[in-house]
C-alpha positions, 0 to 999 in steps of 0.5 A: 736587254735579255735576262736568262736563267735555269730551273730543274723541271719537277714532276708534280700531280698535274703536270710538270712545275718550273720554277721562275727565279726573282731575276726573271720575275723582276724583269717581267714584272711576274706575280702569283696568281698571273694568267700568261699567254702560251704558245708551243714552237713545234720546231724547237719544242720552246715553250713561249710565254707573254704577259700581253697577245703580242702582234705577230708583226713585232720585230726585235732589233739590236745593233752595235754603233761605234761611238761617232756622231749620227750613227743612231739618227741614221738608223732611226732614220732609215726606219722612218723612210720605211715607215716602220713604227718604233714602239720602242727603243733605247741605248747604252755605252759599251766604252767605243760603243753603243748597244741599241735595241728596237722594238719595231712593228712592222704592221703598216711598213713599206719595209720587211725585216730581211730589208732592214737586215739587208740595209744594216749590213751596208750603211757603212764602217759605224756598223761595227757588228750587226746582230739581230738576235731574233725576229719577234715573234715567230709565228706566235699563236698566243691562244692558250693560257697558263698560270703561275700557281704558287709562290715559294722561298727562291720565287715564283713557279710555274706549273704546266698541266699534262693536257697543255702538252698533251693537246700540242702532241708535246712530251716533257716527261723525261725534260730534266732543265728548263732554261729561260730568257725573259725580254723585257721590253715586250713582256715575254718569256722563252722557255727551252727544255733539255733532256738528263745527260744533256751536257747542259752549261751555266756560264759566267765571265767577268771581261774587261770592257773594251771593244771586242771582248765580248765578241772574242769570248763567244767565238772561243766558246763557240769552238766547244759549245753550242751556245742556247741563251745569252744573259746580258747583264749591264757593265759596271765601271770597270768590267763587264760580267757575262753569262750564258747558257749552253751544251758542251759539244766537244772536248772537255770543261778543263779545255774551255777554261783554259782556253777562255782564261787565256785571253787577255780580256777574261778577268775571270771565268766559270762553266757549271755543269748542270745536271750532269758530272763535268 
């Protein structure tokens, strides 16, 4: 699963500091004093970061099965005919449904991603959705380190030098937020930075969990705001609890609230400017 969450960007002496929650700690596994591996997506301006120099042939699959016998044996059988590595994998209930998640490298395989994507939207109506959130990694050149440098009373922080940014032609002097999806499952950790006035949201919902809840929130706010990272928390037994991170394109946050509490799935919901007047 995905873990995100936000920090403000501050100015120090060397450089810039974010600070790294216990949330996204936990989940990494993070600790003071850690060397991380960097990378800088020159298209997006992320800031991508990993505990291990990961294999660039590493692929990240997740994939929405109804609940009927055989749907995950067919997937994962698929994979084998491909001779594609499973590193590692996993599912959990959504009520009719199953979330599964892959991690796959496809160093050796006789299959490309785009093949298995290609596949996954044919094999039949137990694909209830197919998403494939990210191919992983992008082109990663985990070259060049950085450091956790300091604990603090809400978590860790991480400082990066002026020369990090400087040698890649990068310029976060004006970044006022950092919004941050950690993964788990391959130890890495991506790092987007906004500029003051973005019209930057944090959001949160509790929705019912029933089949297409989910699906029906995020096309509603889909309609206003250009969603950047989805936090996928585990549903307890009675509901599920949603977060989100994105910029507010159209309209206003009194539209969006009214329109996401309109449904009938939506047992609560709450979209907080940051850094900016709503």
């Amino acid at each position: 699963m995905i873990v995100c969450d936000q920090s403000k960007v501050e100015v120090v002496d060397d450089g810039r500091k974010i600070g790294i929650s216990r949330k996204i700690s936990g989940a990494l596994g993070l600790f003071e004093g850690q060397t991380l591996f960097a990378s800088h997506d020159e298209g997006s301006g992320q800031l991508l970061l990993s505990t291990v120099s990961l294999n660039p042939s590493v692929n990240y699959f997740r994939i929405y099965l109804e609940d009927v016998p055989g749907s995950l044996s067919k997937i994962t059988e698929m994979l084998k005919d491909g001779n594609i590595n499973i590193l590692s994998g996993g599912a959990f209930s959504l009520g009719n449904l199953w979330l599964s998640e892959f991690i796959l490298d496809f160093k050796e395989a006789e299959a490309t991603p785009e093949d298995i994507i290609d596949e996954l939207g044919v094999l039949g109506g137990f694909v209830t959705s197919r998403e494939i959130t990210e191919l992983f990694p992008r082109s990663f050149d985990l070259q060049s380190t950085l450091e956790i440098t300091e604990g603090g009373p809400e978590g860790l922080y991480l400082t990066i030098p002026g020369d990090f940014s400087a040698k890649r032609g990068m310029s976060w002097e004006s970044a006022s937020h950092a919004v941050m999806s950690a993964w788990p499952r391959v130890k890495a950790l991506f790092i987007d930075f906004y500029q003051p006035g973005s019209k930057l949201l944090k959001i949160s919902a509790k929705i019912r969990d029933v089949p297409g809840s989910l699906h029906a929130l995020a096309d509603v706010i889909r309609t206003q705001v250009d969603l950047q990272a989805i936090d996928e928390l585990h549903h307890d037994a009675e509901s599920g609890v949603w977060a989100a991170f994105g910029v507010l394109l159209i309209g206003s946050l009194e539209e969006l609230h009214r329109k996401a509490t309109n449904l009938p799935t939506v047992i609560d919901f709450e979209a907080e400017p940051l850094g900016w007047n709503g």
